[in-house]
Z-matrix of the N, CA and C atoms (Angstrom, degrees):
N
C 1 1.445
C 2 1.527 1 107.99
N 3 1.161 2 94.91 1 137.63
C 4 2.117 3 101.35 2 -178.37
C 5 1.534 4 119.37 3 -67.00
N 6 0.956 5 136.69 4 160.88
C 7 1.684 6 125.18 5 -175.70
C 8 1.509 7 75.88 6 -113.43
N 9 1.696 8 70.43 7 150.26
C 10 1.694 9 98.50 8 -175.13
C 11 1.833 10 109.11 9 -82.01
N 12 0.874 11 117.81 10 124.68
C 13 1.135 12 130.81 11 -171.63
C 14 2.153 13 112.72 12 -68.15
N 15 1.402 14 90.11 13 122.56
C 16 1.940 15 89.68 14 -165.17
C 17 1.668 16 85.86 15 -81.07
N 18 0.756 17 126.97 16 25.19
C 19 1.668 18 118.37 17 149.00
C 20 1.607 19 125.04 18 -100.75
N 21 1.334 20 110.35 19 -0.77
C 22 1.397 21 117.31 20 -168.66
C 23 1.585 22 84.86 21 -98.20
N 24 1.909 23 85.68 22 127.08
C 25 1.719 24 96.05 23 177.20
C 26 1.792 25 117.82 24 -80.22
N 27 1.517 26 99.83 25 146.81
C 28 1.406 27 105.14 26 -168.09
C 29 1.405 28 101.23 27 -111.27
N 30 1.797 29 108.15 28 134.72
C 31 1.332 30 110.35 29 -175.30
C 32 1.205 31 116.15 30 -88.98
N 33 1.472 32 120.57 31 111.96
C 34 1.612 33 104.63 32 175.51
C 35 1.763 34 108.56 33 -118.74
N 36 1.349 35 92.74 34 122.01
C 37 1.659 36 90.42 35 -176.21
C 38 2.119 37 116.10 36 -50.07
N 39 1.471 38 98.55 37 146.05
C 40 1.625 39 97.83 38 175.32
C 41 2.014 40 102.37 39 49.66
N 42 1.224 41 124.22 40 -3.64
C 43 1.567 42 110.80 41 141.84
C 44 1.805 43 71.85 42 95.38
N 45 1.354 44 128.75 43 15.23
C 46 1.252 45 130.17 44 -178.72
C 47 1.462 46 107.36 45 -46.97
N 48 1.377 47 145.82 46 132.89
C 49 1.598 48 153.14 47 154.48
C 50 1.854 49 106.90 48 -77.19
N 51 0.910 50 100.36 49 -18.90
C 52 1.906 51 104.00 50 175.15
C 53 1.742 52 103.13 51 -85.81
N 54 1.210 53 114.05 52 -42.36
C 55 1.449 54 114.57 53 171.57
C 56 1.565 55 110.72 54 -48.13
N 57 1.102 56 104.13 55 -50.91
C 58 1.758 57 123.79 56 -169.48
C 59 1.401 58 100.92 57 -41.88
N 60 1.912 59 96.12 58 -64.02
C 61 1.392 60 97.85 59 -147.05
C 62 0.923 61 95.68 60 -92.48
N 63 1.860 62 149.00 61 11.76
C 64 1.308 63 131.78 62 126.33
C 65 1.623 64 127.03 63 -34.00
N 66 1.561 65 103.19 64 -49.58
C 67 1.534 66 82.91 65 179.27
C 68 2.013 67 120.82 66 -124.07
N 69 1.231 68 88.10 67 50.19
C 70 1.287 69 109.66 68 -178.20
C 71 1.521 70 119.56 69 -165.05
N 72 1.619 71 128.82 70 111.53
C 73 1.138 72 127.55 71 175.54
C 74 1.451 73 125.47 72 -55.30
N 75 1.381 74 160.16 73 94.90
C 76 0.953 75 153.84 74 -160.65
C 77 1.750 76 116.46 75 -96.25
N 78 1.114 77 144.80 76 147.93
C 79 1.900 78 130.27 77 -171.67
C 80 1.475 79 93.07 78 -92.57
N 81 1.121 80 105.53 79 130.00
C 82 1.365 81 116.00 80 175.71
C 83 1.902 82 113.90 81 -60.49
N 84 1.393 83 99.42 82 -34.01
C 85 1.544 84 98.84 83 168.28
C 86 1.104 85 116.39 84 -43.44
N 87 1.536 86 135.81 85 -47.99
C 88 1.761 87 150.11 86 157.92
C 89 0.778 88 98.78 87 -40.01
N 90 1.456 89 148.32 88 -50.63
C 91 1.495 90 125.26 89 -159.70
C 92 1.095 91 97.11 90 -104.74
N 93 1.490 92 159.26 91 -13.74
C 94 1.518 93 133.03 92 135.90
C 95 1.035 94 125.17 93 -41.18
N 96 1.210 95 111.12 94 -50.92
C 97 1.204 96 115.83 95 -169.89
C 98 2.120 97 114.49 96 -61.90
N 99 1.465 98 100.55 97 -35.57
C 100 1.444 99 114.47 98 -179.78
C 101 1.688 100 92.70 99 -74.95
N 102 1.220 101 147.58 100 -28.75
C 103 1.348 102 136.02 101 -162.10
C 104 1.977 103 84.30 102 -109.98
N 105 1.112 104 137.36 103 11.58
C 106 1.935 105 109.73 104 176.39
C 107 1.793 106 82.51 105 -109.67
N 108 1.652 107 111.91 106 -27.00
C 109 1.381 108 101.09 107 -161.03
C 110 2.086 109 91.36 108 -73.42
N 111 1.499 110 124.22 109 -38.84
C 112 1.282 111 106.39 110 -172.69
C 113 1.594 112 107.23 111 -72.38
N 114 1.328 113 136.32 112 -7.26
C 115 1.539 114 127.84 113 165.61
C 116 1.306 115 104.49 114 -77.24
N 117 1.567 116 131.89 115 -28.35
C 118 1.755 117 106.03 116 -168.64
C 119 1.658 118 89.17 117 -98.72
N 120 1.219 119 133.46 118 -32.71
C 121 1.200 120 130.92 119 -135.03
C 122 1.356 121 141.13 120 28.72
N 123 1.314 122 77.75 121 56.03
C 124 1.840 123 88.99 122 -179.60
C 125 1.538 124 90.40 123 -162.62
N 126 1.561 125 119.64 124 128.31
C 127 1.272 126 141.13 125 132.55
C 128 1.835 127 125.74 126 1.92
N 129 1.467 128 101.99 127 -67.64
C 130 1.713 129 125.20 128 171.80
C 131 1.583 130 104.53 129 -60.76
N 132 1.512 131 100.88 130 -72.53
C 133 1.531 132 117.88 131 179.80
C 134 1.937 133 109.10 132 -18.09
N 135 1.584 134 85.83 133 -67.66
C 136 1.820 135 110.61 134 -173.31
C 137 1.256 136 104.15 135 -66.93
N 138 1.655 137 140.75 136 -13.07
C 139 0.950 138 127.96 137 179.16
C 140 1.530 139 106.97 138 -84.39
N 141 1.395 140 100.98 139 -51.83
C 142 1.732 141 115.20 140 -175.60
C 143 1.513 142 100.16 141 -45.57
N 144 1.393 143 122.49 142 -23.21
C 145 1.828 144 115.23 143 -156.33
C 146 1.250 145 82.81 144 -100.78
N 147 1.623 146 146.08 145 -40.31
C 148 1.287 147 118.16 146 177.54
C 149 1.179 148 124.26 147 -129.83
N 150 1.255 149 104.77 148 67.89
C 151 1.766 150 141.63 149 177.24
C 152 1.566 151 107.23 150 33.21
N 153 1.249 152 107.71 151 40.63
C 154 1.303 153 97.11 152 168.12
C 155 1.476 154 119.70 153 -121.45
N 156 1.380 155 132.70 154 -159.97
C 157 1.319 156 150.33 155 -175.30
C 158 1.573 157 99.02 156 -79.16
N 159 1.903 158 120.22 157 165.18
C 160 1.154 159 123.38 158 179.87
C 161 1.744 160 90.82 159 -84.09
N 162 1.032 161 98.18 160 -72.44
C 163 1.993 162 103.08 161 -172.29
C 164 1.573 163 94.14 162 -46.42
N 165 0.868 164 147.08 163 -24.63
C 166 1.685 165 115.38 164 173.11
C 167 1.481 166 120.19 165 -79.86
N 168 1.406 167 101.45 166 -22.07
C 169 1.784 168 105.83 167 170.30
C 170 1.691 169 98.79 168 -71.27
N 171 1.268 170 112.94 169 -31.04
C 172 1.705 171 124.27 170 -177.20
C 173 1.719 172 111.52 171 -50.74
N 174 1.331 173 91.25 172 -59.38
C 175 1.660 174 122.60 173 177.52
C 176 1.457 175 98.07 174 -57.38
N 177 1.157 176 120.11 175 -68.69
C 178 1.873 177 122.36 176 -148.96
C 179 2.421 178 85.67 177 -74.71
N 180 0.914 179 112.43 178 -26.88
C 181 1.721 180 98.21 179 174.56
C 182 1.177 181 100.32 180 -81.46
N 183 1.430 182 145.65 181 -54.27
C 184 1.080 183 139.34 182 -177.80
C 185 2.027 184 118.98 183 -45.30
N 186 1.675 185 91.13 184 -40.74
C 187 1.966 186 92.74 185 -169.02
C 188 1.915 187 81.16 186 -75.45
N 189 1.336 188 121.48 187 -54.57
C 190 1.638 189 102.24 188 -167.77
C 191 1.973 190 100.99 189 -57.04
N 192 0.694 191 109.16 190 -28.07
C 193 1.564 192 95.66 191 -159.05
C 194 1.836 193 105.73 192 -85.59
N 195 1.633 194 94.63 193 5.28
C 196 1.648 195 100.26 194 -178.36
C 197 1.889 196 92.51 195 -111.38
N 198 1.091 197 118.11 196 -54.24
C 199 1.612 198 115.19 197 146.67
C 200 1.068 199 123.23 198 10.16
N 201 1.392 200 97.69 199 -92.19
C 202 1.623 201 122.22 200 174.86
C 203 1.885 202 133.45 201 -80.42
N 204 1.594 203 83.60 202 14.58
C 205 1.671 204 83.98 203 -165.89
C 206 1.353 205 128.17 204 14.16
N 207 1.940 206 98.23 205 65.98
C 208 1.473 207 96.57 206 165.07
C 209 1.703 208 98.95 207 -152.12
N 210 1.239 209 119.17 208 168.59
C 211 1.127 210 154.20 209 -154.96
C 212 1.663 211 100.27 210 -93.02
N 213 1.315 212 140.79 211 86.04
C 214 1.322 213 135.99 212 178.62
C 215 1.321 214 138.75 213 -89.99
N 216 1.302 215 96.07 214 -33.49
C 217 1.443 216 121.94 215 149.43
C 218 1.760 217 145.94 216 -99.43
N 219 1.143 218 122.38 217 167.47
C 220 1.010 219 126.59 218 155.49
C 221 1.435 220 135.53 219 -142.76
N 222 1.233 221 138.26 220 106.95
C 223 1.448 222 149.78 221 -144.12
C 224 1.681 223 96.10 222 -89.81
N 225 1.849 224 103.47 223 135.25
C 226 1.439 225 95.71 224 -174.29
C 227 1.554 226 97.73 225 -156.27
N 228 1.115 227 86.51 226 90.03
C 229 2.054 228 107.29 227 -162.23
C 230 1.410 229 110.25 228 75.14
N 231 1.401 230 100.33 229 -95.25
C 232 1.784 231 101.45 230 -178.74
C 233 1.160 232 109.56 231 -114.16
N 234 1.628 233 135.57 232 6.64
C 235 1.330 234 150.99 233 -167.44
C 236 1.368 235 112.39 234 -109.58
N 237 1.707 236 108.63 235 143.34
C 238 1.757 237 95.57 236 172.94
C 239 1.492 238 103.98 237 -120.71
N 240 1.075 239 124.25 238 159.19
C 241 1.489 240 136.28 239 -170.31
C 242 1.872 241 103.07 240 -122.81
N 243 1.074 242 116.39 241 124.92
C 244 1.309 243 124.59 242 151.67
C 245 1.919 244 101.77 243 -31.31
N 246 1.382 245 98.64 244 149.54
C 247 1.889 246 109.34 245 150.44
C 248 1.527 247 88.91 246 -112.56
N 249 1.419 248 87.73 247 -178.81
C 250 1.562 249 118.08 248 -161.40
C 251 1.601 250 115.03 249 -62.45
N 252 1.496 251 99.36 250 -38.59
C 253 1.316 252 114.63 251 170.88
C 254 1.340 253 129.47 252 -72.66
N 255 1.589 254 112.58 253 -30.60
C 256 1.148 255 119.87 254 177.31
C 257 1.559 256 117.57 255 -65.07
N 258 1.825 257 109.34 256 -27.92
C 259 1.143 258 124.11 257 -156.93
C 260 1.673 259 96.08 258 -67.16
N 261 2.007 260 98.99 259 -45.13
C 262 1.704 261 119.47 260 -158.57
C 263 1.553 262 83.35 261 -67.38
N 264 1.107 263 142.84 262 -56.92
C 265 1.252 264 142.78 263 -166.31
C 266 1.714 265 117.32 264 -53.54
N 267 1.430 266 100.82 265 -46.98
C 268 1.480 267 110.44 266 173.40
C 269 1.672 268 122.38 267 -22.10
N 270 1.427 269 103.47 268 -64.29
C 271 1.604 270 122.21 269 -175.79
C 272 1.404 271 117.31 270 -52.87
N 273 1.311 272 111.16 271 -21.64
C 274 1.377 273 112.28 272 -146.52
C 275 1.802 274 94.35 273 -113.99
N 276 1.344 275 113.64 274 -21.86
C 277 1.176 276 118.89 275 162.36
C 278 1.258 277 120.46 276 -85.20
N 279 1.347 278 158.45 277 27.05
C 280 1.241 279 141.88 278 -154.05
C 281 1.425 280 78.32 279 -159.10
C-alpha cells in the first residue's frame, strides 16, 4: 500500500481541529508546544519556557504543521504572527 503523501490536502470543514483529530492522531507534545509558542510568540521565548532548544520548537511546528497540512505561522522580521487558522484552532486547544 502507498503512503499517503503529507502534501495531499486534507479537507476539514470550517478549518475545524476536532474534525482533524477525529481522523488523525496528533502528539500532544505538538500541540503544547504550538499553544506555549502562540503565548510567547517567539521561537527562543517558547524554548526558554520549556527547557528546550530554539530548532526543536523549529522542528516540533514544522512536523505539526506537516501533520496538519497547514500554515501556522507567519514570520515578520524577527516576529511570528498566527494565520487565520491557527487563530480558529487556538480556542479549541487550550
Amino acid at each position: 500500500m502507498a503512503q499517503e503523501s503529507l502534501r495531499t490536502p486534507v479537507d476539514f470543514p470550517n478549518n475545524s481541529l476536532l474534525e482533524f483529530k477525529m481522523s488523525k492522531a496528533i502528539d500532544l507534545n505538538l500541540i503544547n508546544t504550538f499553544i506555549v509558542v502562540t503565548e510567547c510568540l517567539s521561537y527562543t521565548k517558547a524554548a526558554d519556557k520549556l527547557g528546550v532548544t530554539q530548532p526543536a520548537i523549529s522542528a516540533s511546528i514544522k512536523r505539526l504543521e506537516r501533520t496538519t497540512n497547514t500554515k501556522l505561522f507567519t514570520k515578520r522580521g524577527r516576529n511570528i504572527e498566527l494565520t487565520s487558522t491557527a487563530q480558529k484552532w487556538l480556542p479549541q486547544l487550550q
